[in-house]
C-alpha positions as CSV (number, residue, x, y, z in Angstrom):
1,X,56.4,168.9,103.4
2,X,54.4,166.7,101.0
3,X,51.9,164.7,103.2
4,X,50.4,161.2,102.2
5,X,47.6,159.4,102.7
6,X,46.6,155.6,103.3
7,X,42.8,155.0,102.5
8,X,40.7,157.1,104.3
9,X,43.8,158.6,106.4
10,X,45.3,161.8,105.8
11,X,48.9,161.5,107.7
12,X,51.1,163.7,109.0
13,X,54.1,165.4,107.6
14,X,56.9,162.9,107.1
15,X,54.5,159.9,107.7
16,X,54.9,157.0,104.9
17,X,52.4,154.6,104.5
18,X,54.8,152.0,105.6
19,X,55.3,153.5,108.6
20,X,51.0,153.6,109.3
21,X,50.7,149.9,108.6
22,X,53.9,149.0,110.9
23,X,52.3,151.3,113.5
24,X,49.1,149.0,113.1
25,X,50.9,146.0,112.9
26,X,52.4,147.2,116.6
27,X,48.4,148.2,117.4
28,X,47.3,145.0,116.5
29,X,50.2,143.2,119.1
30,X,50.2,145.6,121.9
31,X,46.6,145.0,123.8
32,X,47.1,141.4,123.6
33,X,50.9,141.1,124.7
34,X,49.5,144.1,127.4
35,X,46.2,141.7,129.0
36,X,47.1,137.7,127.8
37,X,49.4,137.3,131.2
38,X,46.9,138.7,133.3
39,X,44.2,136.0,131.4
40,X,47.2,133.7,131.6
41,X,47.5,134.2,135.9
42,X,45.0,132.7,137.1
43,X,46.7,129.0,135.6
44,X,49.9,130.0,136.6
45,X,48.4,130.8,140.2
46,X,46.8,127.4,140.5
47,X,48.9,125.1,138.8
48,X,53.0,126.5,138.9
49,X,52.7,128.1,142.5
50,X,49.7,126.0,144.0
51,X,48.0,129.0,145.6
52,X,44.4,128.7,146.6
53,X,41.5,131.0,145.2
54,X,41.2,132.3,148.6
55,X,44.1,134.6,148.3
56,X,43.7,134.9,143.7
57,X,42.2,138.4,144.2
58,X,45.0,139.9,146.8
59,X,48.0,138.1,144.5
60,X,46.7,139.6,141.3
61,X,46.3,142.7,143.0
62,X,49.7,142.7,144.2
63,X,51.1,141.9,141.1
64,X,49.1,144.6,139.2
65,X,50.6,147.0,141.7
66,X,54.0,145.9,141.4
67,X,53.3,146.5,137.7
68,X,51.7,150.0,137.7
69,X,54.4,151.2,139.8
70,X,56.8,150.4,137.4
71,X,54.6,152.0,134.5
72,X,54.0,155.2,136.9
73,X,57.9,155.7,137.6
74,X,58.8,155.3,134.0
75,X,56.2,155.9,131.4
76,X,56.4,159.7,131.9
77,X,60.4,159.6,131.6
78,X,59.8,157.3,128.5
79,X,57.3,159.4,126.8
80,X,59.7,162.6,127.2
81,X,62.8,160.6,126.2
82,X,60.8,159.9,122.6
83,X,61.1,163.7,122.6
84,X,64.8,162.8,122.5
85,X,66.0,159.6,120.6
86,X,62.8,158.9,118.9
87,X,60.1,156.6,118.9
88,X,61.0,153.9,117.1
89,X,63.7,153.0,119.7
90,X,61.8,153.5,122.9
91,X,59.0,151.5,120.9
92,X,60.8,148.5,119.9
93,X,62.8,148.4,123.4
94,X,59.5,147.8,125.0
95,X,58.1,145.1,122.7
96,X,61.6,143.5,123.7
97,X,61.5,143.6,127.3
98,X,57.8,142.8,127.2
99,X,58.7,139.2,125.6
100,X,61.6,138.7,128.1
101,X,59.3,139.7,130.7
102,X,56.6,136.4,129.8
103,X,59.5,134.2,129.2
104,X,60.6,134.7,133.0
105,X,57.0,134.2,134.2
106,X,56.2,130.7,133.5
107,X,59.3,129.9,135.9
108,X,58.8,131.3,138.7
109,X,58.7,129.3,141.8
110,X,57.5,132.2,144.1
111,X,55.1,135.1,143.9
112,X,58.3,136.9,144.9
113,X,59.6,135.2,141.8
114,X,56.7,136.3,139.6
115,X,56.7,140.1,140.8
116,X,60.4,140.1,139.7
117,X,59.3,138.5,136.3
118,X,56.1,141.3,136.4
119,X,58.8,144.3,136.9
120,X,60.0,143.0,133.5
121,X,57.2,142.7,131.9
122,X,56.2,146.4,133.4
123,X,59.5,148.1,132.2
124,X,58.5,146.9,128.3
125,X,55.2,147.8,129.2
126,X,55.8,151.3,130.0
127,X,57.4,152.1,127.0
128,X,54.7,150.9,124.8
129,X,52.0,152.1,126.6
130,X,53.7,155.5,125.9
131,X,54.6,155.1,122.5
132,X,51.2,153.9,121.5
133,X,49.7,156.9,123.2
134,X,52.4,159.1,120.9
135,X,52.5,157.6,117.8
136,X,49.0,157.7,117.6
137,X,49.1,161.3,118.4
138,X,52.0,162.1,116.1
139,X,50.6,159.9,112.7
140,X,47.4,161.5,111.5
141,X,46.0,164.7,110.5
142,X,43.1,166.4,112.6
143,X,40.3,165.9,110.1
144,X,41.1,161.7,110.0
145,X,42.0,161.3,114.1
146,X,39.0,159.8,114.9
147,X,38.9,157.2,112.8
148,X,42.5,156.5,113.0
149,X,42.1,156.1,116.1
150,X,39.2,153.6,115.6
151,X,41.3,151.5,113.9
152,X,43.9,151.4,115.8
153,X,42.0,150.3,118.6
154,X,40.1,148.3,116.4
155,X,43.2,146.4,115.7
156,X,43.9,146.2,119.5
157,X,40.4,144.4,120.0
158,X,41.2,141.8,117.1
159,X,44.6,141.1,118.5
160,X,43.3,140.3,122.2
161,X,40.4,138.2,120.3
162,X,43.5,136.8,118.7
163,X,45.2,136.3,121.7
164,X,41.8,135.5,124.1
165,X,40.2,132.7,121.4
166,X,43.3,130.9,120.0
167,X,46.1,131.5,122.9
168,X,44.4,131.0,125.9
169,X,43.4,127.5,124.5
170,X,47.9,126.8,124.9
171,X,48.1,125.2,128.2
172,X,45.2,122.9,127.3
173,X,46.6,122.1,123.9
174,X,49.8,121.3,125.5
175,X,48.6,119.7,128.4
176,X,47.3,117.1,126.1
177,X,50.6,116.6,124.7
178,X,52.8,116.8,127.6
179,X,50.6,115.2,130.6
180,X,52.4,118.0,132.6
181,X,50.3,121.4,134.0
182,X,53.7,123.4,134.3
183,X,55.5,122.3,131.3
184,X,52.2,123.2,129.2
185,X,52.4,126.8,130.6
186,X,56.0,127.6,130.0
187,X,55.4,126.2,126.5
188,X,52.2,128.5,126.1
189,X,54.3,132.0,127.6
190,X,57.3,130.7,125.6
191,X,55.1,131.2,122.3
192,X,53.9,134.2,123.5
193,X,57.2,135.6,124.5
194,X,57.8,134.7,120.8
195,X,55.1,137.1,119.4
196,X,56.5,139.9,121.4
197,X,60.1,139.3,120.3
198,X,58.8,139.0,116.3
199,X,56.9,142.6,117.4
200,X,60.1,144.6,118.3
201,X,62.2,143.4,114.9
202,X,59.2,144.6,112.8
203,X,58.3,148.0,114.6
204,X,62.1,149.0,112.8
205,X,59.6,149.9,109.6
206,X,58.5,153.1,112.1
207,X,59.7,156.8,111.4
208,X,63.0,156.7,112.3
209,X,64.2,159.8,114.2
210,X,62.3,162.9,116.6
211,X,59.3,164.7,114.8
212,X,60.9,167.8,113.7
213,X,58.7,170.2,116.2
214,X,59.6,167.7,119.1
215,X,63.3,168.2,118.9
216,X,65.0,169.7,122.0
217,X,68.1,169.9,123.8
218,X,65.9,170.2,127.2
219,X,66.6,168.1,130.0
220,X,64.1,165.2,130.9
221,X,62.9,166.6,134.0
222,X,62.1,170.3,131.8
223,X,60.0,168.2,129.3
224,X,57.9,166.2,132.4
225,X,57.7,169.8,133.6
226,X,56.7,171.1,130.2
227,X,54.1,168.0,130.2
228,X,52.6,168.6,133.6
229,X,52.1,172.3,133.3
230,X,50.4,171.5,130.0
231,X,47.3,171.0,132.5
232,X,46.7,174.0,132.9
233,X,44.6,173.7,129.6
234,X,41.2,172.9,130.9
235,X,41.0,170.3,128.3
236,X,44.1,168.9,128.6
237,X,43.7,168.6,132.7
238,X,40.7,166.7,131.6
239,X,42.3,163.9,128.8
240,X,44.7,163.3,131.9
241,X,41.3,162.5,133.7
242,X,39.9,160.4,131.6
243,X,43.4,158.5,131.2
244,X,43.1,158.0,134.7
245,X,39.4,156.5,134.5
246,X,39.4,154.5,131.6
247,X,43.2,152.6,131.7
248,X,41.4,152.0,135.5
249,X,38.0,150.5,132.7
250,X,40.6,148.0,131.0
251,X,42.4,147.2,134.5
252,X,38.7,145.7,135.2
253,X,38.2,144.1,132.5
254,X,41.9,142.5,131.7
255,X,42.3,141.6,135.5
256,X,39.1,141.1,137.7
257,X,36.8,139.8,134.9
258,X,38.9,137.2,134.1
259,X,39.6,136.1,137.3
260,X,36.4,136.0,138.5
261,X,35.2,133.8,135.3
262,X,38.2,131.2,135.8
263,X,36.8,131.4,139.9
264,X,33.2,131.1,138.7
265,X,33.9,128.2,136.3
266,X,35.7,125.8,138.6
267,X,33.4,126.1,141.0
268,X,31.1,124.6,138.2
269,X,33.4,121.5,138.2
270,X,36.1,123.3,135.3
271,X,39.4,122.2,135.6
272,X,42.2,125.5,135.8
273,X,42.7,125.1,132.2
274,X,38.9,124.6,130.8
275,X,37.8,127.9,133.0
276,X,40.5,129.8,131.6
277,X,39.2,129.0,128.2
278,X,35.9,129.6,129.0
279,X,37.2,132.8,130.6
280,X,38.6,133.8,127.2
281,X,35.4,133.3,125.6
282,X,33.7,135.9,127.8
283,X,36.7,138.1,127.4
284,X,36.3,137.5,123.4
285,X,32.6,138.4,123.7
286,X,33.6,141.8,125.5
287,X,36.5,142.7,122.6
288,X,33.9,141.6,119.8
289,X,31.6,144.2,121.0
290,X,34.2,146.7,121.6
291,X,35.9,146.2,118.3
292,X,32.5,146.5,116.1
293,X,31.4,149.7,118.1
294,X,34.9,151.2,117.3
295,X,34.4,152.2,113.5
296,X,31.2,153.7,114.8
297,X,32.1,155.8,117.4
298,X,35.4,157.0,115.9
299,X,33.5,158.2,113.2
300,X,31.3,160.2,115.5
301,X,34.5,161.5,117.6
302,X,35.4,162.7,113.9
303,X,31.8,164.9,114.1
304,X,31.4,166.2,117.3
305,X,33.4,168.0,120.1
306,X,35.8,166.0,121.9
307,X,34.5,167.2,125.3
308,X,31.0,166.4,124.4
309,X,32.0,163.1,122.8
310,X,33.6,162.2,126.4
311,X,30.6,163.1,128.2
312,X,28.7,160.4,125.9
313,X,31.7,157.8,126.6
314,X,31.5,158.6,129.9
315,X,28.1,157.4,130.5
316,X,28.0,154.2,128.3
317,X,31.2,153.0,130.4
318,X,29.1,154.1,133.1
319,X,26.1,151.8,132.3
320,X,28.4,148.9,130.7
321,X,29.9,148.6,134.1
322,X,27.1,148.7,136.2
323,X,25.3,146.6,134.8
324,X,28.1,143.3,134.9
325,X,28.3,144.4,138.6
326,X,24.9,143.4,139.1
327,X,25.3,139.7,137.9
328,X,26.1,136.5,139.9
329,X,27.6,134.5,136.5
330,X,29.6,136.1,134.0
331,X,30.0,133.0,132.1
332,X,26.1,132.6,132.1
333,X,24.3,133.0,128.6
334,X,22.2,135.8,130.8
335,X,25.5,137.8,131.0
336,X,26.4,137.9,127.0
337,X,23.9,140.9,126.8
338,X,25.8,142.7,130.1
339,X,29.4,142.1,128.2
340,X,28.0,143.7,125.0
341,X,27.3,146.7,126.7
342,X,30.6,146.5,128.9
343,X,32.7,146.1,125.4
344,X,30.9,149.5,124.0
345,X,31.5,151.2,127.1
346,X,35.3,150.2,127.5
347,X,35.4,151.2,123.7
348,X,33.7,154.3,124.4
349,X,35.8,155.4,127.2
350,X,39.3,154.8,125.6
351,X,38.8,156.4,122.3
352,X,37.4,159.5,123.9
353,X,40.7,159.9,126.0
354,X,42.7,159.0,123.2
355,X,40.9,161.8,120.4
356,X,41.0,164.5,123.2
357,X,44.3,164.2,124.2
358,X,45.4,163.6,120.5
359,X,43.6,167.0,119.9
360,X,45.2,168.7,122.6
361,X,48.9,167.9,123.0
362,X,51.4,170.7,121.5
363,X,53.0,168.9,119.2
364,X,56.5,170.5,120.1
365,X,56.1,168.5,123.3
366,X,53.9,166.0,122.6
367,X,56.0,163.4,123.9
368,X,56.3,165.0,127.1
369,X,52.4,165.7,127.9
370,X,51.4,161.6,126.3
371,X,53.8,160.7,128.6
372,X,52.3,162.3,131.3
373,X,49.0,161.5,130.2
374,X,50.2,157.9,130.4
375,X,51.0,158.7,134.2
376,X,47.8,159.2,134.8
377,X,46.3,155.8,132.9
378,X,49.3,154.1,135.5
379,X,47.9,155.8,138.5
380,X,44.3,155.0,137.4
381,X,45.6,151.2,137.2
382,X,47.4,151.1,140.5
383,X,44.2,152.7,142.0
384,X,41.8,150.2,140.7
385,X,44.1,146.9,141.6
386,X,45.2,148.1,145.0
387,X,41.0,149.0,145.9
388,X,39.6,147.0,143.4
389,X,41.6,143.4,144.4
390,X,41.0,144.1,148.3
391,X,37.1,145.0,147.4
392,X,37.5,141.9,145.3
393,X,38.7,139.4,147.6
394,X,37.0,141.0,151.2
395,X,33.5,142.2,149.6
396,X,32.1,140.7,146.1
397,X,33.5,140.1,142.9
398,X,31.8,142.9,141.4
399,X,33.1,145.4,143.5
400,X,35.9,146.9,140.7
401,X,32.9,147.2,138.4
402,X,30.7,149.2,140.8
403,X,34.4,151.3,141.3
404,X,34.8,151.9,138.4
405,X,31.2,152.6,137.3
406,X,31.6,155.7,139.3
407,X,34.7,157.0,138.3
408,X,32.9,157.1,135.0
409,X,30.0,158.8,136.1
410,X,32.2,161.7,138.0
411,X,34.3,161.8,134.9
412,X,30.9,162.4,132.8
413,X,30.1,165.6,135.5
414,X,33.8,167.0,135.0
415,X,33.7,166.9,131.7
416,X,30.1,168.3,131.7
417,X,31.9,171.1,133.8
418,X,34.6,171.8,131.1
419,X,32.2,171.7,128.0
420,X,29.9,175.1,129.7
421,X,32.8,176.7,130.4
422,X,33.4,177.2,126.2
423,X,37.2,176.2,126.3
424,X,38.2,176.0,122.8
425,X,40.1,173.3,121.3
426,X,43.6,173.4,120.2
427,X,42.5,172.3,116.8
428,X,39.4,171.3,115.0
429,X,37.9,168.4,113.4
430,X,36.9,168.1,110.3
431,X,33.1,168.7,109.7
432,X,32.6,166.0,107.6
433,X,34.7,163.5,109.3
434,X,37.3,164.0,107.0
């Protein structure tokens, strides 16, 4: 089958060029819709339910749980139904329910309420955290995976600058125009809910349809079978690793960052509103480092072996976060240099996973196996909020950091452990970077 290319990107069989620029239209919404409501909480918190910062740590935690439970029931079921009816529909069902889910949360009355609201948001955000996983597999040729995977998550760091600079600014902007805390928010999740909606109608210009090597009549539970034995590649076993650690990375930085900004800023005399801009400021310096460090590192991922390349993520995630763990103000000018680091390390970490497993996964069941991969970026979630917002809350603030700091340090030593053993890869990049 004739193959075409877009720029610098050789796709795959059956790929248009439409469907690559949909597919990074859908990278540029998915971070952002994925992170804004837990850079959003913290207002809701304070000013819808009236809760005091005493209990912000356990609450988020609970809610991240509630989440990632959801994601860890149904992202591996998702991924192998792709196998089945497609992408395009699992994709766009996601962006759907995702919208629905932050139109629910600005009116709830309970945290009871807002978990119910969360579930929502977690059932969309399953099947997009699957699909993105897929599609990104399934769209470009070996020699060009790295750096379409660089832009991809590239576009991912501009649309949660997009969404941390200009939409975490709503509930002020509408404040001002309302007088009224609550109203402000359910205007500022309404427009939100609004992007996600606009997001499912335009990921229609996907491939239609299963890849041709993907189709099969096998049951669901055969292909989650099929994607868990994949592990018994040494490679494989360890993409699902690094899943694990670095969706844990982003968990940090989406969740327990933020939250301990907005807490560090009004106890400098912020109101709710002003700290959660001033929150999204630090969370713009992190994605501005991440998303300039992208194009290089994907271009290196495109160079060297994907096992080595992890062990070099590894340790920059390892240094990124263990350096912010060792400051007392994240919103201090003496902590821009710290988030630098922690952006090229989060960076780092994700695209590593994301070329190995890329490399790796059959493509007769690649569904399957990035859905199960996906299970193990859930679990890695849930791990981090359920330890992380206790350590949060009972120890310091920089507890997830140190957490997760060592998860990436063990995940350097595994993958240390799998690069002298001399597996080979499935397939292999391009010399010259394509």
């Amino acid at each position: 089958m004739q193959t075409q290319k877009l720029g610098p990107f050789h796709l795959s069989p059956g790929v248009s060029r439409g469907n690559a620029l949909v597919f990074f239209f859908a990278a540029l919404l998915s971070i952002g819709l994925f992170t804004f409501i837990n850079t959003i909480q913290p207002y809701i918190l304070t000013e819808h339910l009236g809760l005091p910062e005493s209990v912000h740590g356990r609450v988020s935690g609970q809610l991240l749980l509630w989440q990632e439970l959801v994601i860890l029931l149904l992202v591996g079921p998702l991924g192998a139904l792709s196998d089945r009816i497609g992408r395009r529909a699992v994709y766009m069902g996601g962006f759907f329910l995702i919208g629905l889910g932050y139109g629910l949360y600005p009116y709830a009355n309970t945290v009871n309420e807002l978990i119910g609201a969360r579930i929502v948001f977690a059932i969309g955000a399953a099947a997009v955290t699957a699909m993105l996983a897929t599609v990104l597999a399934d769209y470009p040729q070996e020699q060009s995976r790295g750096k379409f995977v660089a832009v991809a998550y590239m576009l991912n760091g501009v649309g949660v600058l997009i969404f941390a600079i200009v939409l975490t600014r709503l509930p002020a902007w509408f404040s001002a125009i309302t007088d009224d805390p609550q109203t402000a928010g359910q205007y500022s999740l309404l427009v939100v809910a609004g992007i996600a909606i606009v997001g499912a109608v335009v990921l229609r210009g996907l491939r239609g349809g299963v890849p041709e090597a993907a189709k099969s009549s096998d049951s669901l539970v055969s292909l989650l079978t099929q994607g868990m034995a994949a592990a018994k590649n040494a490679r494989i076993s360890l993409a699902y690793g690094t899943a694990f650690v670095s969706r844990g990375d982003l968990a940090v930085v989406g969740t327990f960052l933020l939250l301990w900004a907005v807490q560090v800023g009004i106890a400098q005399g912020a109101t709710p509103a002003e700290a959660t801009a001033r929150a999204g400021i630090l969370f713009a310096v992190v994605q501005t480092a991440a998303l300039v460090w992208a194009p290089i590192f994907g271009t290196l991922a495109d160079r060297l072996d994907r096992v080595t390349l992890t062990i070099i993520a590894m340790l920059l995630a390892t240094v990124g976060y263990g350096l912010m763990a060792t400051t007392s103000n994240p919103i201090g000018a003496a902590a821009i240099p710290l988030a630098i680091l922690l952006g090229i390390g989060q960076m780092s970490a994700i695209l590593a996973s994301q070329t190995l497993i890329g490399q790796e996964a059959p493509e007769a069941r690649r569904g399957s196996v990035l859905g199960v991969y996906s299970f193990f970026g859930a679990l890695g979630i849930l791990f981090v909020a359920v330890v992380g917002g206790n350590l949060f809350d009972s120890w310091t603030p920089a507890a997830p950091f140190i957490l997760v700091a060592v998860g990436n340090l063990l995940l350097a030593g595994w993958a240390l452990v799998v690069r002298l053993m001399g597996v080979p890869p499935a397939t292999q990049p391009a010399e010259t970077g394509g």
